[in-house]
N, C-alpha and C positions, 0 to 999 in steps of 0.2 A: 257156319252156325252162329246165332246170338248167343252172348255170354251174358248169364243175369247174375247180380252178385247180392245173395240175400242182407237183411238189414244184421244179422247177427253173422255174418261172415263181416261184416265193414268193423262192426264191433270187434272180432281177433284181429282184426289189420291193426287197430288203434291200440290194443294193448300189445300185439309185440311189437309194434311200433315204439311205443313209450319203452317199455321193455330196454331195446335195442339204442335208445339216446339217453337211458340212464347208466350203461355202460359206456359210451362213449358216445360224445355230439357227431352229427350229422347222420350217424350210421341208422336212425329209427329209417328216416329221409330215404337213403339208401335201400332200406328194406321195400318202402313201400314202392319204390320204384322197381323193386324186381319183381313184387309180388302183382304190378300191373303188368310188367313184360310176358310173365308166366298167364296172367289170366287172359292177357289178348292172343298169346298163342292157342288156348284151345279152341279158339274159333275153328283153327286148323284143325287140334289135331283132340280135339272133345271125343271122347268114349273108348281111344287107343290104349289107356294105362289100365294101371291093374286093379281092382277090387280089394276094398279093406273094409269091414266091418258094412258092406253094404253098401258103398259108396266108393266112386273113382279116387283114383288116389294118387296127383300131382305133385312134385316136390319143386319148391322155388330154391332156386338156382341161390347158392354161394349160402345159404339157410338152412338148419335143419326143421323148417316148417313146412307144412304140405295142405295142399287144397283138394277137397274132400266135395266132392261136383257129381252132379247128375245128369244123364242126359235126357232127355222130353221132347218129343216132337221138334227135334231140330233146334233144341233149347240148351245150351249147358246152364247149370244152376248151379252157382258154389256157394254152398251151405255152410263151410265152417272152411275156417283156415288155423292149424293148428300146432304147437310145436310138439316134433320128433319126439323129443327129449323126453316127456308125460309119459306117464304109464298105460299098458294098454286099457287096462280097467277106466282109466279116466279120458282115455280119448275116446272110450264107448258108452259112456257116461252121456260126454259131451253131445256127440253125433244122437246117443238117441233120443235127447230132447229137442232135438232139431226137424 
């Protein structure tokens, strides 16, 4: 499958990226490299996980941040990537302006 990664999913990269090197240097760096490892895997394995609020619901490795994807005609689409830690109220917030 193609993985598309919307323009407001690249926008959560970038802030818990900043996020994650305001706690400590190189670690934003580190994050976004998992959060590529995790989105080239759903090529593989796109539409296997579980449903949250409407959407697949992927978690990146050693983060409690998860990618929130759809599948389409052989398309996965990740709409939002978003941290764990948020309230549900706000992570459906998010998701349904998406």
């Amino acid at each position: 499958m193609r993985v598309v990664i919307e323009a407001a999913a690249y926008s959560d990269v970038d802030a818990v990226s900043d996020f994650y090197d305001q706690q400590e240097a190189g670690v934003g760096l580190y994050f976004v490299q998992e959060f590529a490892r995790t989105a080239r895997s759903l090529e593989t394995t796109g539409g296997i996980h579980v449903r949250r609020h409407g959407f697949h619901f992927c978690l990146v490795e050693r983060f409690p941040v998860a990618l929130y994807y759809q599948v389409e005609n052989n398309e996965v689409r990740i709409v939002a990537v978003l941290d764990c830690r948020r309230s549900p109220r706000w992570i459906r917030r998010q998701l349904r302006d998406r």
